[in-house]
N, C-alpha and C positions, 0 to 999 in steps of 0.2 A: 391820487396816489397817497397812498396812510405812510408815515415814517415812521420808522419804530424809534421810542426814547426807551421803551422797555427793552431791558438784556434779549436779546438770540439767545438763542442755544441751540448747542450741537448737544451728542449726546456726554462725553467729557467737557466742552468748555465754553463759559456764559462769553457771549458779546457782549459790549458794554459801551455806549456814549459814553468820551471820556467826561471824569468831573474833577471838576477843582479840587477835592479832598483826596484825589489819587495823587498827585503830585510830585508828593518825597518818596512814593512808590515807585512812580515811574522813573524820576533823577537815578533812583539808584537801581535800578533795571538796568537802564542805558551806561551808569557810568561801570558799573560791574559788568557789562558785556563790550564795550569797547572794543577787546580785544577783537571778540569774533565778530564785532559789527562792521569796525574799518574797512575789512577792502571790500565790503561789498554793498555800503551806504556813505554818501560822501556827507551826509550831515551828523554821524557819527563818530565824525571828526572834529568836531565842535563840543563845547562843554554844557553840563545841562544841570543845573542848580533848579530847585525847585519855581523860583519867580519866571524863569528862561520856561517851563513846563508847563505852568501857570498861562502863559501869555501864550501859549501853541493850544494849549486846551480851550481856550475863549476862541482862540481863532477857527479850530476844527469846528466848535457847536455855530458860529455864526456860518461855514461854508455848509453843516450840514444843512440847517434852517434855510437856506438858500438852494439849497440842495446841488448843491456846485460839487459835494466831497461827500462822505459817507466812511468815517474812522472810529475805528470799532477798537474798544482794547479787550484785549481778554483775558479772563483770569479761569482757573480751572476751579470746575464744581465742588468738587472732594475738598480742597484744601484751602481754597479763597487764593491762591497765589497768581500773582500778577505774571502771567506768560510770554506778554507779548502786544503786536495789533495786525489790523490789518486793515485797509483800506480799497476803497471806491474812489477812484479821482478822476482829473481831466474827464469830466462827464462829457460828451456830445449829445443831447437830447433830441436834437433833429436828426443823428444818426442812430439813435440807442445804443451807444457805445461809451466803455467806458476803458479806463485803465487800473488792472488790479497792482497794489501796493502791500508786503506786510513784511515782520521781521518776529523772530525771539528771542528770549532774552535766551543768555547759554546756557542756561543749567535745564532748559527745555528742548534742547535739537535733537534730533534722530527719534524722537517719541512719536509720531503719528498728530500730532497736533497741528501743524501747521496744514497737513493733507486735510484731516477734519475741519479746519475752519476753510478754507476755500473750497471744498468742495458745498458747504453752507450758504458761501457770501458766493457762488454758482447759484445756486435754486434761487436765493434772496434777487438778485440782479436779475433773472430770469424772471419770476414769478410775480413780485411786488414792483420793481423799480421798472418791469418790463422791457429791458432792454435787451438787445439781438446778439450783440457780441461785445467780448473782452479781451485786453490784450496784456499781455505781461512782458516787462522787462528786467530781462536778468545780467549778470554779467558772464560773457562765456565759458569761464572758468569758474564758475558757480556754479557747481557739481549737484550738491545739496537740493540750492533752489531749480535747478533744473529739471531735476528727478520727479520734486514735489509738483512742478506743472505739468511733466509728462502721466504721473499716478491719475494726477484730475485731469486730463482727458485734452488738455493743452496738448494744439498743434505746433512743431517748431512750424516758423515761418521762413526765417532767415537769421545773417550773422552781419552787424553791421558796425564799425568803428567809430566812437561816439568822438564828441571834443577834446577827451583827453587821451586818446588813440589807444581805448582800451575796445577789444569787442564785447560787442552786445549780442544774445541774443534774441530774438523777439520769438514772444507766441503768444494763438491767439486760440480761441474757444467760442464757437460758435455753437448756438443750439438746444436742442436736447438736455435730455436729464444727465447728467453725470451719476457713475455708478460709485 
């Protein structure tokens, strides 16, 4: 299996291995969107200073190399602007399964970009990473993220109450090409 360190690309937005020199881009992504990131990321709740970004970014490149994780950041073609990320995690390789992960920053929601990158990191998982099935977790009242796994072809599965007795709800994507 090849891993890609070169950028993805969708047709608006480059995937990208995060790097070290992104950093103060990412710090002030995360700490500008706060708002709309809390209720639906619990580590959005924490503060994120470049060294804090710095030390998640060595961490990511060492779980991709091991290929445990797969974190992609994105930034859109036209303008170079950092949008976002999105992730491959809790891989199961003897099951080919994996769990999708991503967020945007706020000055990019409601644009079709996060449906474009998942629908991407579907063919990628599928095709390259060959694995069978993926599963997302949203929070039930996560309208947004909802919508965007129902457009890509995400089955709900279920609603289940996590440890801090908020529901969840789970879905998953098995298969085929996504349209």
């Amino acid at each position: 299996m090849n891993i890609d360190v070169e950028p993805l690309q969708t047709e608006r937005i480059y995937l990208i291995v995060p790097h070290l020199d992104n950093s103060s881009i990412i710090a002030e992504s995360i700490k500008k969107s706060k708002h709309h990131l809390r209720p639906w990321l619990r580590w959005a709740n924490n503060d994120y200073d470049q060294e804090k970004i710095k030390k998640m970014i060595l961490a990511y490149r060492d779980l991709l190399l091991a290929k445990e994780q797969f974190m992609y950041y994105m930034w859109l073609k036209n303008t170079k602007d950092f949008i976002g990320a999105i992730t491959l995690r809790n891989i199961n390789w003897n099951l080919k399964t994996a769990e999708l992960g991503y967020w945007l920053d706020s000055d990019y929601v409601g644009k079709g970009y996060m449906q474009e990158a998942i629908k991407y990191i579907i063919k990628y998982a599928f095709t390259v990473l060959t694995l069978n099935s993926l599963i997302a977790f949203t929070y039930a009242d996560n309208i947004r993220s909802r919508k965007a796994l129902e457009k890509c072809e995400f089955t709900f599965e279920c609603e289940v109450i996590n440890s801090e007795s908020r529901k969840v709800a789970i879905y998953k994507y098995e298969g085929g090409e996504v349209k």
